[in-house]
C-alpha positions, 0 to 999 in steps of 0.5 A: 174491601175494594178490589182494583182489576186491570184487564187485557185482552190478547186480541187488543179488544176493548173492554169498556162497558163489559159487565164483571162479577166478583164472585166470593166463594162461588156467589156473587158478591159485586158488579161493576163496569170496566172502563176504556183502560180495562180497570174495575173497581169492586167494592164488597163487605166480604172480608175473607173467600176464595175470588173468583171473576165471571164475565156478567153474562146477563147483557147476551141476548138470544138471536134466532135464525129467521 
């Protein structure tokens, strides 16, 4: 099964690169990319859940103050 997202940011950010989950049932089922139009292909071998998006948060780095 593939899923197609088109995302918009309000604010008119780009969203190219922006690492995304599709998580099925809670769990994360998928990875991928948006690219410099804000669309995201997933692709998945789960057939029926609950969908859910989540910003892949695991590029964030901590910055300590010096």
């Amino acid at each position: 099964m593939t899923f197609t997202v088109k995302l918009e940011l309000a604010s008119a950010q780009s969203l190219k690169d922006m690492p995304l989950e599709l998580l099925a049932d809670g769990v994360a089922v998928a990875r991928a990319t948006a690219d410099e139009t804000g669309k995201v292909l997933f692709a998945t071998q789960v057939k029926a859940a609950k969908w859910a998006l989540r910003v892949d948060r695991t590029i964030l780095k901590t910055h300590r103050a010096p």
